[in-house]
C-alpha positions as CSV (number, residue, x, y, z in Angstrom):
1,X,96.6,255.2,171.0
2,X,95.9,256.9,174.3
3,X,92.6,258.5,172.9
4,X,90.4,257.9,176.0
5,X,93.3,259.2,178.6
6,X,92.3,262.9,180.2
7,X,94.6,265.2,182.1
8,X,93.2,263.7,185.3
9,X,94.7,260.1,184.3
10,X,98.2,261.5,182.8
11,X,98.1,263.7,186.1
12,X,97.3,260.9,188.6
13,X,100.2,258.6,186.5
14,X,102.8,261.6,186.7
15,X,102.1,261.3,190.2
16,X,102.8,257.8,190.7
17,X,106.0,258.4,188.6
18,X,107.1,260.5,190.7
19,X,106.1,258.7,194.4
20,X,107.9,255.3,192.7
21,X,111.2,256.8,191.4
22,X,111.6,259.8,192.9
23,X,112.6,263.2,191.2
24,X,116.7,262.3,190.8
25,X,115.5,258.7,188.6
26,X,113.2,260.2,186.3
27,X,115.7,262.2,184.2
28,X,116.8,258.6,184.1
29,X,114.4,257.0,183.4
30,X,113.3,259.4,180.3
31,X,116.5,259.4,178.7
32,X,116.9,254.8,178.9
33,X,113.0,255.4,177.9
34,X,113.6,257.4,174.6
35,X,116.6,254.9,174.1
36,X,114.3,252.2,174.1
37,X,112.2,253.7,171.6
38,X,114.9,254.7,169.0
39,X,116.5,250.9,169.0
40,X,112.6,249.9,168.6
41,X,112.3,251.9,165.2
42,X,116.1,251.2,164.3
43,X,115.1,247.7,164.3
44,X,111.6,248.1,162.8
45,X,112.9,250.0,159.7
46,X,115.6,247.6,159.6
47,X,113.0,244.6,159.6
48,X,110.9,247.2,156.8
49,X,113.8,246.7,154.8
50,X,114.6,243.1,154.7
51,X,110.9,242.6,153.7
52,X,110.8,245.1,150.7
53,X,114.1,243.6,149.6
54,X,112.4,240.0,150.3
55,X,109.9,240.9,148.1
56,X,111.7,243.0,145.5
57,X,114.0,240.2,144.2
58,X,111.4,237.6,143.3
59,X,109.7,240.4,141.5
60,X,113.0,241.3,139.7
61,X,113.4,237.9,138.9
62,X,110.0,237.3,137.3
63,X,110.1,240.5,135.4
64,X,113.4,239.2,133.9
65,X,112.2,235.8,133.3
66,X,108.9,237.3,131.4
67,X,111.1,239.7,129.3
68,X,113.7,236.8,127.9
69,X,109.9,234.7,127.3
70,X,109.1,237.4,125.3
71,X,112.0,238.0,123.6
72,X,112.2,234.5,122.8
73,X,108.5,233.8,121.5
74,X,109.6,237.1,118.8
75,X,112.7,235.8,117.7
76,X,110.8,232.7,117.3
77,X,107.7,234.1,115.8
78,X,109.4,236.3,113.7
79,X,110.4,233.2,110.8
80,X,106.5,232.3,110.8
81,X,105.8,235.9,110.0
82,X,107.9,236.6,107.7
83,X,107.1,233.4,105.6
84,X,103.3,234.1,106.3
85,X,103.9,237.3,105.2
86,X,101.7,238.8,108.0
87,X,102.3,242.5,109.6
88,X,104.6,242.2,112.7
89,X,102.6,243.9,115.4
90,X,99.6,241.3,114.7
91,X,97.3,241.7,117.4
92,X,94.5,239.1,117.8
93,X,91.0,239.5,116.6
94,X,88.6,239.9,119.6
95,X,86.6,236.4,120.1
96,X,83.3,236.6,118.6
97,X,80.3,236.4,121.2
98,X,79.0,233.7,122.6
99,X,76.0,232.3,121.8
100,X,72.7,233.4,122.2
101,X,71.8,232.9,126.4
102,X,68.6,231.5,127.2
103,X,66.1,232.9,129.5
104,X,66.0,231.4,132.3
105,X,62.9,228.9,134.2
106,X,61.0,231.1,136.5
107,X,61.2,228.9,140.0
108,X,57.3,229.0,139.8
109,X,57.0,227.2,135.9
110,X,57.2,223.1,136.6
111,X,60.2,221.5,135.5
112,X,60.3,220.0,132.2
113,X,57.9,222.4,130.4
114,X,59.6,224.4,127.7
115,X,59.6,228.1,128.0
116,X,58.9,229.6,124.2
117,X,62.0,231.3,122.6
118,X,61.7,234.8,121.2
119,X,61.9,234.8,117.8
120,X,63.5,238.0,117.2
121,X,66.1,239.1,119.6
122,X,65.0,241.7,122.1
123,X,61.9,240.8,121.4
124,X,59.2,238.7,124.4
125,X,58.0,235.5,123.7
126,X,53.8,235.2,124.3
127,X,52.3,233.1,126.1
128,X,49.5,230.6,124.8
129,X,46.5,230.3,126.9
């Protein structure tokens, strides 16, 4: 915080300190100081708080709202199964892939002139001249 303050600036500031308040107010002046700061992090941990709780029950809630979904969708899946005769822990298949992507027009080919396709894939399509 005070990363560019030297022991000539904290000196010249003790100073001060001391010419304003004189030596019988600083004790004073420390001790409401230090007061200050614990009320200030009394009532930031105390703001900390609220907002983890905040943020804690809408979590709670959703958890507990996906859990009955689930448990619903197996006791509802669970008839289909069984009269499908398929394994319980069905997972699905992974999608097959798409298809085949195109190369794409070079900026410098005119539009509307077809770009040969490869015949085999991996493989690069010549060019007639």
């Amino acid at each position: 915080m005070f990363d560019n303050v030297g022991g000539g600036e904290i000196l010249l500031i003790l100073i001060v300190i001391l010419i304003f308040f004189g030596p019988k107010k600083i004790p004073e002046l420390a001790q409401s100081l230090g007061k200050g700061i614990r009320k200030f992090n009394d009532a930031k941990a105390g703001i900390e708080s609220q907002v983890k709780d905040a943020i804690k029950e809408p979590l709670d809630a959703i958890k507990s709202a996906k859990q009955g979904f689930e448990t619903s969708l197996r006791n509802t899946a669970a008839p289909l199964q069984a009269e499908l005769n398929l394994p319980q822990n069905l997972t699905p298949a992974p999608a097959p892939p798409h298809a085949e992507a195109r190369p794409l027009v070079p900026e410098t080919q005119a539009r509307g002139t077809e770009i040969p396709v490869p015949s085999e894939p991996g493989s690069v399509p010549q060019h007639e001249a």
